[in-house]
Structures are given as structure tokens and as C-alpha cells.
N, C-alpha and C positions, 0 to 999 in steps of 0.2 A: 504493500500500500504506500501511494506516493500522491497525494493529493493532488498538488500543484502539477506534478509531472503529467502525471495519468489524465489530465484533463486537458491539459494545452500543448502540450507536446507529444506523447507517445500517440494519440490518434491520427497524427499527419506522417508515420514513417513511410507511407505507403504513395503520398498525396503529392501528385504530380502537377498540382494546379498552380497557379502564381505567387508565394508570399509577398517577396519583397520587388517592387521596380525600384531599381537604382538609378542615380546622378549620371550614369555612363552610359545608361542606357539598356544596361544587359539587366537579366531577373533574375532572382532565385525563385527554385520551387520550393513545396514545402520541405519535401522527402531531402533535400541537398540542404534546407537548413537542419533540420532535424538529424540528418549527420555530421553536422558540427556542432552542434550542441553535445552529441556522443563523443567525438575526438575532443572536445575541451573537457568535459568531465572525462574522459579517462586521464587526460593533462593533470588536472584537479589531482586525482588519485594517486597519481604517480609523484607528486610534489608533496602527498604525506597529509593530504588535507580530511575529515571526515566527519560523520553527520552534526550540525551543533555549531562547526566551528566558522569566524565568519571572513568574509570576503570585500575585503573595501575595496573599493573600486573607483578613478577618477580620470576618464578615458572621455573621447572623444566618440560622438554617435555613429554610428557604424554595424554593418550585420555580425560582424563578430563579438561589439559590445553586447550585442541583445542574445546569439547564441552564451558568452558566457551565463546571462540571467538565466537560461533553459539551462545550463550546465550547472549552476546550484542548487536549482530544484531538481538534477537528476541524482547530484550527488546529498542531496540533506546538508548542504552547507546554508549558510545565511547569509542573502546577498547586501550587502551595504552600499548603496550608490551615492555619489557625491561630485555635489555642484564641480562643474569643470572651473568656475572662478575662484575657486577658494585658494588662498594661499597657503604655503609650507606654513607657517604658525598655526593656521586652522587647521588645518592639516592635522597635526600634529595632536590636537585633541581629539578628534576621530578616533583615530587608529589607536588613540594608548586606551582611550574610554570602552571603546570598543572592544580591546581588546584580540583585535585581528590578528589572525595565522600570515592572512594575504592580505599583500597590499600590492594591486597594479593600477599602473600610471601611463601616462603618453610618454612611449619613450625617450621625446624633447625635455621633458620634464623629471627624468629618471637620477640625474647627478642631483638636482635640487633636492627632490626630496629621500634619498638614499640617508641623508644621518635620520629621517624623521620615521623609515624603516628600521631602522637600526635603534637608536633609541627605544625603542619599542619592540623590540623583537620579533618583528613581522619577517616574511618573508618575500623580497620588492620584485616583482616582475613587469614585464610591459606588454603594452597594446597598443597599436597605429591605425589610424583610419584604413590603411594603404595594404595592410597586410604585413607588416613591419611589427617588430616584437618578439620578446622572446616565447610570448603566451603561443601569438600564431605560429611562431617555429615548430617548437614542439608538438602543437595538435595538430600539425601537418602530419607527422610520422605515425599518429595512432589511430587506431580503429575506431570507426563511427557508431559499433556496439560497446556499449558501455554498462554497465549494474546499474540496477536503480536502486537507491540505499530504499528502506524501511522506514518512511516516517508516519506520522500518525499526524492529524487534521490540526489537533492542536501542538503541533510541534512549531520553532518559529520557522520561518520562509525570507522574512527579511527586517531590516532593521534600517529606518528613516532618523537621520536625526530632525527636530525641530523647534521651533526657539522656546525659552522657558523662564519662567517667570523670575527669574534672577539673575538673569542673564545668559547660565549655562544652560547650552542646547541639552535637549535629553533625547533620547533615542527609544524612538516609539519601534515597538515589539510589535511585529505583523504576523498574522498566522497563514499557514495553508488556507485554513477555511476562512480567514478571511477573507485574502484575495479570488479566490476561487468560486465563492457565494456571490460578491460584489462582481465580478465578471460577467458570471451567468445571468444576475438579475438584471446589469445594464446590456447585455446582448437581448435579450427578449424586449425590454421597454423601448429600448430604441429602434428595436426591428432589424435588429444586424442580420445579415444573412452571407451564404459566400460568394454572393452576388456584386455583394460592395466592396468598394473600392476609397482604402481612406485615405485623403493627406492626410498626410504623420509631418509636420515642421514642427512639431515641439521637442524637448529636449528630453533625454531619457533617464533623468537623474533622479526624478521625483514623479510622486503618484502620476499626475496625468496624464502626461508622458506615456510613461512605461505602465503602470497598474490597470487604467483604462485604458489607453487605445491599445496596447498590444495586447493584455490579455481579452479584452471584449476581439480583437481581430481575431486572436485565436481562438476563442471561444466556438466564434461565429466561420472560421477558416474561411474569412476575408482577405483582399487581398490589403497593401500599402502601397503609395508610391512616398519612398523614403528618404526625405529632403534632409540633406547636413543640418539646414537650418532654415528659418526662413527667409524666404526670398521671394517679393512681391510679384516678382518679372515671371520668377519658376510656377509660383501657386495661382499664377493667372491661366498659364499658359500648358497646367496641367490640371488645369478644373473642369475645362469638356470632357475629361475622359476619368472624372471620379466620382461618387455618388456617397459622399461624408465628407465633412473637413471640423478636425474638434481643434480648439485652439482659445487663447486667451484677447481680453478687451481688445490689446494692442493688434492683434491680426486684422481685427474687422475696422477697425479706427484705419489702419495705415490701407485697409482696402478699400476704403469709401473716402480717401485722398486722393486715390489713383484712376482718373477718368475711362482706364479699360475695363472696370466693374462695370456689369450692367445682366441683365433680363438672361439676354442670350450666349454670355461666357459662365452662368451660371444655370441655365436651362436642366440639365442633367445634375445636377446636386440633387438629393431628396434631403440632407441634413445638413444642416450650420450647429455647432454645439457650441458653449464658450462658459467656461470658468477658471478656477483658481483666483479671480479677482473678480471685484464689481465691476457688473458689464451698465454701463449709462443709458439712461433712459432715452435719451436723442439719439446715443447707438444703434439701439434696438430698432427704433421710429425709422432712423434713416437708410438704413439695412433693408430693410422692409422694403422703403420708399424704390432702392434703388435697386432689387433684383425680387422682389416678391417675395422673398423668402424671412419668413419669422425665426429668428436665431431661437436657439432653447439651450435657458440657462438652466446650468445645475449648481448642487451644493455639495460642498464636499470639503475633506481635510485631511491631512496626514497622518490622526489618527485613526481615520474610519474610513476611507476613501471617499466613494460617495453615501450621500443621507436623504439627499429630494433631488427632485426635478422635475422640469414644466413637461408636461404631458405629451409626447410624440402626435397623437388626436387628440384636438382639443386647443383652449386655448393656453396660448405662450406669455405669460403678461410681464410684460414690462417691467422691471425692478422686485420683482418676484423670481424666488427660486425653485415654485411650483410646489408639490405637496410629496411626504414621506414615499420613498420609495417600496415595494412590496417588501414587508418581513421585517420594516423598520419602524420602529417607534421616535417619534421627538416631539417635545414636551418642551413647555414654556412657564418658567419657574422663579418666584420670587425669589431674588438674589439673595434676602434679608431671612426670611424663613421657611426656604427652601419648600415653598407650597406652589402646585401645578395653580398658574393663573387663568383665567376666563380669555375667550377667542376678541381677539382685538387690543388687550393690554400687552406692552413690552415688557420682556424678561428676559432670563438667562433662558439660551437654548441648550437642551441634555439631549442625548441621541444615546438607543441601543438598536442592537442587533449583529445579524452575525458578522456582519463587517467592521463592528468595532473591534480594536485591537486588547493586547491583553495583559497592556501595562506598558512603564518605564523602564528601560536598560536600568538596573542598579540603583534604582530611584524608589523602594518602595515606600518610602514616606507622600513621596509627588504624585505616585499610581496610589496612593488611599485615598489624597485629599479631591482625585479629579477623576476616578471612575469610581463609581458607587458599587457596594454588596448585590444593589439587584441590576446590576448592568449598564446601567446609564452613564454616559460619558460626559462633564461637563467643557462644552464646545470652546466656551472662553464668547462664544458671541453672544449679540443682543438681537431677539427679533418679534416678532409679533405674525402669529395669523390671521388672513382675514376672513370672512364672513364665507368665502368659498374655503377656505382650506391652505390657501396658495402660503406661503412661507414668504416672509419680507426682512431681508438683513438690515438692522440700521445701525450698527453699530459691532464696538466688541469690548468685552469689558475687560479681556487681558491690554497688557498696554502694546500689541503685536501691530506692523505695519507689514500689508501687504502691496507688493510692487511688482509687477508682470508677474503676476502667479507664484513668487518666492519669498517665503516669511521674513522679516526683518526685527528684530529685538533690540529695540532703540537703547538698554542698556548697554549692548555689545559695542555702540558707538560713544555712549557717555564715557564711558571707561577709558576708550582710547583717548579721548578731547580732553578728561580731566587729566590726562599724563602731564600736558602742556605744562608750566611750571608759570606762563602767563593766564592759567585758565581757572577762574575761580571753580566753576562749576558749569554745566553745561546741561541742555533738556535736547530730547532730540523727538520729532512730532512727522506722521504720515501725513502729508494733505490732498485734496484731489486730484489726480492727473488724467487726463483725457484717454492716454495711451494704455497706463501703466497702472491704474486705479489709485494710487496714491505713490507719492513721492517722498523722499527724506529730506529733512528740512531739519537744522540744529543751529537751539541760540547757543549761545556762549557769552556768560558773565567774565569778561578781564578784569586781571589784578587794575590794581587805580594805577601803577605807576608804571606800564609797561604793557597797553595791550596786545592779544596776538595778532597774525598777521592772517586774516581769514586765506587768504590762499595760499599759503604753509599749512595751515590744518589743512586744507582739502589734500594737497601733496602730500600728508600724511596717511590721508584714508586711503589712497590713490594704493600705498605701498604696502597698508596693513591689512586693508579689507577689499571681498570682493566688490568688483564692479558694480552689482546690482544693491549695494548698500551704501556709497558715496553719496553723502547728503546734494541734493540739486542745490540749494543755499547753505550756506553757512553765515549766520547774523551776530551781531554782536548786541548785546540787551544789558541794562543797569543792574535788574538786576527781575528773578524769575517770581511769578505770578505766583503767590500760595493762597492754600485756604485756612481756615482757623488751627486746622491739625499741622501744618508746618508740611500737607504735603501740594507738590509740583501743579499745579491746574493747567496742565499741555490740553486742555480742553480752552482755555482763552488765548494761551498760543496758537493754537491753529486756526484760532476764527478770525486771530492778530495778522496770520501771514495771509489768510484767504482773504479780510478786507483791505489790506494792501495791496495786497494784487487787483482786486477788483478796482480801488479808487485811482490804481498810475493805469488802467485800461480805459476808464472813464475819460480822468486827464486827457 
């Protein structure tokens, strides 16, 4: 018994039909991925690796990055995926927390992070888009039959890290059944069949990515056409000939900038999907306006995957994230005394079911405080249903900034800003962005006799942190907004930078 495996991958050894269309042109079938998945996990095998133990991974998108995911679920290892922008210091908490056997990397990037293998006592191997690596080396020479280990449903399958309420990331604990449940349920509500054909431009590092679109493709033994990344010109110019495209706000924003959107480049679509971030209400509207087509947004997170979604038949509403999916429960709960509130009042939103996961890496104090004894998982958001059912996110009560689909923990930035020796203190606040759902915005209090130089901070964040967390401003303030308890009100920060912005657009 192999959950994950048995489900998405050993039913295609036979499956001559199309997986993956590639950037060059050429495709894989199933049968020729499904034997690299077999030659990686006997790789796996042969490098001394076995069921339990985990696999960090920080590689470039590629069919060999996704046969090694098939290659942990054949061998019961536990796949750890990780943002390509992270830096060796980030890094470096990964793998020690984690506590990784393996750790592969772009092998551009294999001298940099070799001490942060070593420090840790991982074992550093590589992977190249191109085929290049010592990974693809060696699965070259092995056979595409490989063992399937013995795991059981609740055994883990993979481990996400994502931001936490103290700033240190924790690593959410995924199970066979959960991915595998959340797969299947989103293959049937959205009507996947092996008829369709998806863009895949999102990244494979994180649930959406990789947990939906590939496991609903294989679910469903759909095919992909499998973009490096996105690319406005490719995803135009390959949407006559696909029938899905899941992606976040920023896709359909930068697609409805670009005057070749319209009716009949999009004729053959049956689905527009979009989340990981708040998709905008004139989004939706003008989406609509310019190809007929109603985007359907979902809900979801990193530790459940997905929880709702607006209805395949039926209406898609706007600023809604549609209503619980089947086999899910979510509940709307006074924050103060934890009592389910009446339809129309906001609250904390709790989510169970079998797609929740089943705790923190090493964290059991942080898994008691935020999944419950009877399964309910507290989301950290704020939302309210309406009088149909539909789900409406307005908020989040953790202090979490989301930016193109990728969590942000605005302590991880305070901490660096307060290094500054010119930085009294420092608040760092998500505000609206068109593209990206919200942006990173940090004030910073200076010392009186010496302030900093806000563009050396940013040259700071530039070197310490990923790309997707570099504050778009960096302001300098007297001194930060509190309330009677002495704590931060980044809730009048933000309405501070948003009515500035609005009154120099006025201007």
C-alpha cells in the first residue's frame, strides 16, 4: 500500500497518451514519465535514503523536478520543496529544521550552498533544467522498475514550510490522504477529464503548483503544456490548443494588459481558475468583459490545500470564494469565545476535513494551539458567509502578507531592518497591489542623530531575502502608531500608505 503512489502514478505505466508538452517542442508520455520516476527512486535507494526520511529540494521547474516528487512517493520518503529565491541563510534553516538526509540544488548553485549541506549533514546532490546533474546522471544508468516502499495513508508524503506566528517558519506535515483526497475531490468538481489540457506556468514549489495542478492532472490523466515560467507571448499563443489554465491574480491582470486577449484566443478554454491571493473585483468584471469567461476562484492554504470554491455550474461571484468543498467542513467562529457565529457576521474561519494536514514539524505546542481535538484547523483568516453560502475573505487575523501567491511574515523583515544600528524599530505592513494582491511596505523609526539610508536597507533585503519579500517602499516614520496595550496598529499604517497613494494620484 502506497497511497500517493498507487493513485497518481502507478496507473499510467502502461499510458501512452500525452503528459507533458515541453518548451522545445517534443512531449513526454505518461509511460516514459512514469519510468523516471522509477530510475530516480531506485537513485533515491541507492544513495541510502528510506521511508520517513526527507528530501529538500531547491531546483528549477523541469520534468525531472516533478518525476523526482513521483520518486518520493514511490520510495516513502518526504518530499520538501523550496522556493527557488531563497537564499543560503534561508536555506540553511530548512535543511537543519528539517532535518534532511537530501538536499538537491541547481547545480549553479551547488558550491554556495555545499557548507549549508554540510553543516547539517545532508547529503548535497544536483539537478539542471537541461539534464545536467549529478541526480540525472545516475538515474540514467538505473532501471525504471523500482519497489514501492509500504506506507500507510497517514504516513507523511511531504512537508511545506510556512510563515509563523513568531516569525519562525514551521513546516506543515502533509499526509498521503491528504493530498490524494484533495486531488480527487478537485478532479471531479472541476470536471477534469483526460481530455484537458492545462497550462501549468506556475511554479512547483508550493501547493498550487505542484499539489493541484499536477496531482488533479494526474488524477484526471490530463495532459500539460509545461511553461518554465510565465510568459505572456507563450500562454497566448498556447491557449487555442488548451482547455484549463489555473494561475494567480497577476496572470489574468498582466493578461487583460495585453490587447491579444480576447473572445477568440480564448474560444477553446472551458476553465480560468485563480488563487493563492485575492483575485479583485474589476479583475473578475473585466475578465469576463473581455473573453466571456467567468474566472473561478478558490480557497485554499498550505495547510489544507484547498477548502471552497465557486461552483464549476452555477454562479462564480465576485470577491467570493464560493462555498465548502465536498467532505469539508468550515465554520465561522468568534475569535473571543470560540463560538460558531450566525450567516452574515465576521469571524475566525476553522476548516476540517480530510485535506487538513496533521500538525507542525517539531512544533507540538503551535499544532495544539491551531488544530483542534475535533479537527478543525484555525485558518488565521477572517470571513463571513453570505445568505447563499458563498465564502467572503476580508481579512486575516494572523499578521501574514500574501504576494503572488507566496506567504510573507513581516517579522522575518523587522528583524532584519532592526539589525541596522541606525534603526530604532521598524513595522513592516501588506497593502493592495493590482498584480500581486498585496505588496511589502516597511516604516522604519531612525535613531535622532543618524538616520538610515532607505536605499541601503533595501540593498540589504536585496542580499538577505528572497525576491518576493523586498519591501516595494521602505518609509521613514517618527515614530509607530500604538494602541493603549503598547501594541503596533499596522492596521493605520496601511490605510496611512493607501491614503497617500491615493491623494499624490489625485494630485
Amino acid at each position: 500500500m502506497n497511497p500517493l503512489y498507487d493513485r497518481f502514478f502507478a496507473p499510467h505505466r502502461d499510458n501512452k497518451s500525452v503528459f507533458l508538452k515541453l518548451a522545445d517542442g517534443t512531449a513526454l508520455t505518461y509511460a516514459e514519465f512514469r519510468d523516471r520516476v522509477g530510475q530516480i527512486a531506485n537513485t533515491l535507494l541507492a544513495w541510502g535514503l528510506h521511508p520517513g526520511d526527507r528530501v529538500a529540494v531547491q531546483i528549477e521547474k523541469s520534468p525531472d523536478a516533478l518525476a523526482l516528487y513521483g520518486a518520493c512517493a514511490q520510495t516513502g520518503t518526504v518530499f520538501l520543496p523550496l522556493n527557488t529565491g531563497y537564499t543560503a541563510d534561508e536555506l540553511s534553516y530548512f535543511v537543519k529544521d528539517s532535518g534532511a538526509k537530501l538536499f538537491i540544488c541547481d547545480p549553479a548553485n551547488a558550491e554556495a550552498l555545499d557548507p549549508v549541506a554540510r553543516r547539517h549533514r545532508a547529503k548535497l546532490e544536483t539537478l539542471g533544467v537541461d539534464g545536467a546533474g549529478s541526480l540525472s546522471r545516475a538515474a540514467n544508468s538505473q532501471s525504471p522498475i523500482a519497489p514501492t516502499a509500504e506506507v500507510q495513508g497517514n504516513d507523511l508524503a511531504a512537508l511545506l514550510y510556512t510563515s509563523g506566528t513568531t516569525g519562525r517558519s514551521k513546516g506543515a506535515m502533509l499526509t498521503h490522504d491528504n493530498l490524494v483526497s484533495n486531488a480527487e475531490t478537485l478532479a471531479e468538481y472541476w470536471r477534469f477529464t483526460s481530455d484537458d489540457v492545462l497550462l501549468h506556468a506556475l511554479p512547483i514549489f508550493h501547493t498550487h503548483g505542484l499539489f493541484v495542478a499536477i496531482n488533479v492532472t494526474l488524477a484526471a490523466g490530463s495532459s500539460m503544456i509545461f511553461m518554465p515560467k510565465f510568459d505572456i507571448d507563450v500562454l497566448l499563443a498556447e491557449m487555442p490548443g488548451a482547455s484549463v489554465l489555473m494561475g494567480v491574480p497577476t496572470f489574468y491582470t498582466r493578461l487583460l494588459d495585453d490587447v491579444r486577449l480576447n473572445k477568440d484566443v480564448s474560444a477553446e478554454m472551458r476553465l480560468f481558475i485563480s488563487g493563492s491571493a485575492p483575485l479583485l473585483a474589476e479583475t473578475h468584471i473585466a475578465f469576463q468583459q473581455r473573453t466571456g469567461h467567468r474566472i473561478l476562484e478558490r480557497y485554499g492554504m498550505t495547510e489544507t490545500n484547498m477548502n471552497a470554491s465557486n461552483p464549476y455550474d452555477g454562479d462564480r461571484r465576485a470577491g467570493t470564494v464560493g462555498r465548502p468543498l465536498p467532505g469539508i467542513a468550515i465554520k465561522i467562529m468568534d475569535t473571543d469565545t470560540d463560538t460558531e457565529l450566525p450567516q452574515g457576521e465576521i469571524g475566525q474561519i476553522v476548516v476540517r476535513g480530510p485535506n487538513v494536514f496533521c500538525g507542525y514539524w517539531n512544533m507540538p505546542e503551535k499544532t495544539a494551539e491551531e488544530l483542534w481535538p475535533d479537527g478543525f484547523f484555525i485558518t488565521g483568516d477572517l470571513g463571513q458567509f453570505d445568505e447563499d453560502g458563498y465564502l467572503q475573505i476580508v481579512g486575516r487575523q494572523k499578521d501574514l502578507i500574501i504576494s503572488g501567491g507566496y506567504n510573507i511574515y513581516p517579522k522575518e523583515i523587522e528583524l532584519l531592518l532592526d539589525e541596522n544600528p541606525n534603526v530604532v524599530e521598524s513595522a513592516v505592513v501588506g497593502v493592495p497591489h493590482a498584480d500581486f494582491g498585496e505588496a511589502v511596505v516597511a516604516y522604519v523609526v531612525p535613531t535622532a542623530d543618524s538616520p538610515p539610508d532607505p536605499a541601503l536597507l533595501q540593498e540589504l533585503c536585496r542580499r538577505k531575502l528572497a525576491r518576493f519579500k523586498h519591501p516595494q517602499d521602505i518609509l521613514l516614520i517618527t515614530d509607530l502608531p500604538r494602541n493603549t496595550m503598547g501594541k503596533v496598529q499596522k492596521n493605520v499604517l496601511r490605510d496611512r500608505y493607501i491614503h497617500a497613494k491615493q491623494s499624490s494620484v489625485e494630485a
